[in-house]
N, C-alpha and C positions, 0 to 999 in steps of 0.2 A: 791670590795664589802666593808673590812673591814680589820683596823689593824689585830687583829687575831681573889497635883502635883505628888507627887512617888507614889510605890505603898502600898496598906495599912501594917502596922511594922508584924502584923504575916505572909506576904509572904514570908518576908525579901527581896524583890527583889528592883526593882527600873524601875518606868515605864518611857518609853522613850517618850514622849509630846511632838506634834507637834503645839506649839500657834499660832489660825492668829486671826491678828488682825480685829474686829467686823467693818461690812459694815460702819457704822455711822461714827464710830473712824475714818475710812480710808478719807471717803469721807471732813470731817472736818479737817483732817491735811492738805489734800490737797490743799482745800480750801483755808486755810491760805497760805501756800508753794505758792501758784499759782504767787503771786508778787513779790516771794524774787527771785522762779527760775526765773522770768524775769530780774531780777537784776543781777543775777549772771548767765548768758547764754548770756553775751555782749561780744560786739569784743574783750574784756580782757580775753575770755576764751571760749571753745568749749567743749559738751558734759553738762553733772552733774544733776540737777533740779529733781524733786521728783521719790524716788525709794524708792521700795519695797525689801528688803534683806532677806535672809535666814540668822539670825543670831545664834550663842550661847547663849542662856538664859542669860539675867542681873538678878542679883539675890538681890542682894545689893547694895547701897553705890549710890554716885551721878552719876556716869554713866547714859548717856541718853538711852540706848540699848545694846543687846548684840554684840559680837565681830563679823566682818563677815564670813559664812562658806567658805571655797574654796571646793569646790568638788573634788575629786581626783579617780586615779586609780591604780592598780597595772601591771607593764607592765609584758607581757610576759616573759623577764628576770630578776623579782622581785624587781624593783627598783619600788619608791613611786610615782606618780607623776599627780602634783595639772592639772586640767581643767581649759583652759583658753577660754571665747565662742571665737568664731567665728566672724573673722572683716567682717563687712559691711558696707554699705554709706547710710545715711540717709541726709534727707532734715529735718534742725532745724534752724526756724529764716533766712528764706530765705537762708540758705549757708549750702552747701552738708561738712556734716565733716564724720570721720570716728567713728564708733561704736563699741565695744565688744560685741557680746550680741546675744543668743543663746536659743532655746527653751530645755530644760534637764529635764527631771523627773518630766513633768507635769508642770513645772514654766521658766519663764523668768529668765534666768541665766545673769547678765552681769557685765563686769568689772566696773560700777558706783558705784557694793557693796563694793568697796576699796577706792573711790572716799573721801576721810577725812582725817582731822587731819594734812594735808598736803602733803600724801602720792599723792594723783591724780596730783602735779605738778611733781613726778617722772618718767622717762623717764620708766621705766619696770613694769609701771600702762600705759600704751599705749599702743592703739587695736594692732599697728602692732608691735610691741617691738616684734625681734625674740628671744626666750628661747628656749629650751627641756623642759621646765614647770616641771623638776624634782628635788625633794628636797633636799637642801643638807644639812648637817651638821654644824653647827653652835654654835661653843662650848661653856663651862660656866656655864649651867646649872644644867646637868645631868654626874654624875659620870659614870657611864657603856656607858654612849656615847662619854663621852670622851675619856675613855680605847679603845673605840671602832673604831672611826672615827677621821681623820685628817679635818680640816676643809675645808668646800666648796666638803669633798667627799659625792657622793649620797648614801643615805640609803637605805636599804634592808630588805625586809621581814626578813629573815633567821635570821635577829639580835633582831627578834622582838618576839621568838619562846616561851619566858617565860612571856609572857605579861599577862597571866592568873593568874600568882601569884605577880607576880613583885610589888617590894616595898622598898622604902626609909627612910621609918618612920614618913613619914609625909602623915596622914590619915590614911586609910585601905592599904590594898595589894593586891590587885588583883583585882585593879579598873580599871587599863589602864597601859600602858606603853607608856611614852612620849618621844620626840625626838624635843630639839631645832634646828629649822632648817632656812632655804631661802630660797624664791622663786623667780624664774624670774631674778636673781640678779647675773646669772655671765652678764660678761662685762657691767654692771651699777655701775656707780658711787655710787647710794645708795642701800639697802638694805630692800627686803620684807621682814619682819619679819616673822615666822610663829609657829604654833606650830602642829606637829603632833600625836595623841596618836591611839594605837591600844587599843581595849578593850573589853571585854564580853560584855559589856550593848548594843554596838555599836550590835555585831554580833545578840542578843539577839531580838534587835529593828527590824533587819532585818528579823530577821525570823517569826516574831508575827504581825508584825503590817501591812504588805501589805502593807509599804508607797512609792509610786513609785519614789520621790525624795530621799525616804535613800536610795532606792537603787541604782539610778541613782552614788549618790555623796559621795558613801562609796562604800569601798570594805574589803572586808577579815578581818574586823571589825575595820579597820580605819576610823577617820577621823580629819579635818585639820581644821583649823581657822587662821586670820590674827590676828598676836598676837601684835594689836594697841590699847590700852585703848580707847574706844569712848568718853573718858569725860575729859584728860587735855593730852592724848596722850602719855603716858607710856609705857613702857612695861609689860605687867601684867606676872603673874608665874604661873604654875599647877604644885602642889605638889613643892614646892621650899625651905617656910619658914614655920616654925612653926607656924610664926605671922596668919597663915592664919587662923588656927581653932577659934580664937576667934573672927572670923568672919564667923561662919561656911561654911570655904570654906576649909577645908582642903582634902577634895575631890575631890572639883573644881579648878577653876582660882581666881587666886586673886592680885589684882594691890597694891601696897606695897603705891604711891603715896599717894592715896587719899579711898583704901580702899573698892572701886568696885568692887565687886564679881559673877564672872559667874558659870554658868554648862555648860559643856564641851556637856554634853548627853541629855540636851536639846534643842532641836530647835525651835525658835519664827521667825514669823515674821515681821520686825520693819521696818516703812516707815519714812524715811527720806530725809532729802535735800542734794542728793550729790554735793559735789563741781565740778564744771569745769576743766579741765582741763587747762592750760596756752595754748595761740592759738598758732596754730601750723604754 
């Protein structure tokens, strides 16, 4: 296991928003998208072309959307561990390729939401890529997880038990507790990035709002995101740098780059053109 948009200022609380995007908006991106995925869905690559994601709230800064969610669960013997759908074979452009891509929590779940930035030419963004899909440790970040965890070991509820007051000094305290980690990424040459945080608003969301994908893609008040900037491909931070509150994101994500700001606790969803994958 282990080394050893809110809501209104007199609740004080913070409401958890689930954004989709308006029929018109969807049907016009599309629209547009319609001639690039043909471009980009050639013998040079299989899968990608317009998709709809569960993302983290883009708050700020030039980021085109938010970060994508992973869904995840807590196994039976308390380790964290992200949802990957289900491979299947599809006919696209005349040739049967492989798909990730799974119905969960009311929505089309599929691995095209990771499809960017470069990551979809990675061998552990592929439908059949075998993992344990469980998170590991990934140091650097967070002091108490690196007191805690050698790298590449998986994480565990039991380390996550103060995450109701937990605090670093950067923002409030007892927002979330987060865990630099990996996914998919033993025996792969590169590395999913991700970020894990447990937190009241999460547990909060679930209790109040009847939304059948939080609960689908959260558990015991976690949840996960691919922690890739969507706008020059960074690694963005929650709760890291001070620099963050003068972007008020010191409660959220915030990309040091170029200054793009997320909410971790809000969920949008953002239609994009995933890339392809390299033909297999």
């Amino acid at each position: 296991m282990s080394k050893s948009d809110k809501y209104p200022a007199e609740s004080g609380r913070r409401r958890f928003v689930k954004g989709v995007v308006g029929g018109a908006a969807l049907a016009g991106v599309g629209a547009m998208g319609s001639a690039t995925v043909n471009t980009l869905t050639t013998a040079g690559g299989v899968g990608g072309g317009a998709t709809v994601a569960t993302t983290i709230a883009q708050t700020g800064g030039p980021a085109p959307r938010g970060l994508p969610q992973i869904p995840l669960q807590v196994t039976d013997d308390g380790y964290i561990e992200g949802i990957w759908p289900e491979t299947t074979t599809v006919t696209q452009e005349g040739q049967e390729i492989q798909v990730a891509q799974q119905d969960l929590g009311g929505k089309t779940y599929s691995g095209e939401w990771f499809q960017y930035c470069g990551v979809e030419s990675q061998a552990n963004i592929a439908p059949d890529f075998e993992s344990d899909n469980l998170f590991r440790a990934a140091p650097g970040k967070y002091d108490w997880q690196d007191e805690t965890y050698d790298a590449g070991e998986r994480i565990h509820v039991d380390d996550f038990s103060n995450y109701d007051t937990w605090g670093n000094g950067i923002g409030d305290e007892g927002v979330g507790k987060p865990a630099s980690v990996t996914w998919r990424s033993e025996d792969a040459d590169t590395n999913l990035n991700a970020i894990v945080i447990r937190s009241p608003r999460i547990e909060e969301a679930v209790a109040n709002s009847n939304d059948e994908w939080l609960e689908a893609s959260t558990d015991q008040g976690f949840i996960a995101y691919l922690n890739v900037c969507t706008h020059f491909c960074c690694i963005p931070d929650y709760k890291v740098l001070e620099e963050s509150a003068r972007y008020d994101a010191e409660n959220g994500t915030y990309c040091v780059c170029h200054q793009s700001t997320y909410d971790p606790f809000t969920l949008e969803e953002a239609l994009f053109i995933a890339r392809p994958r390299p033909s297999e």
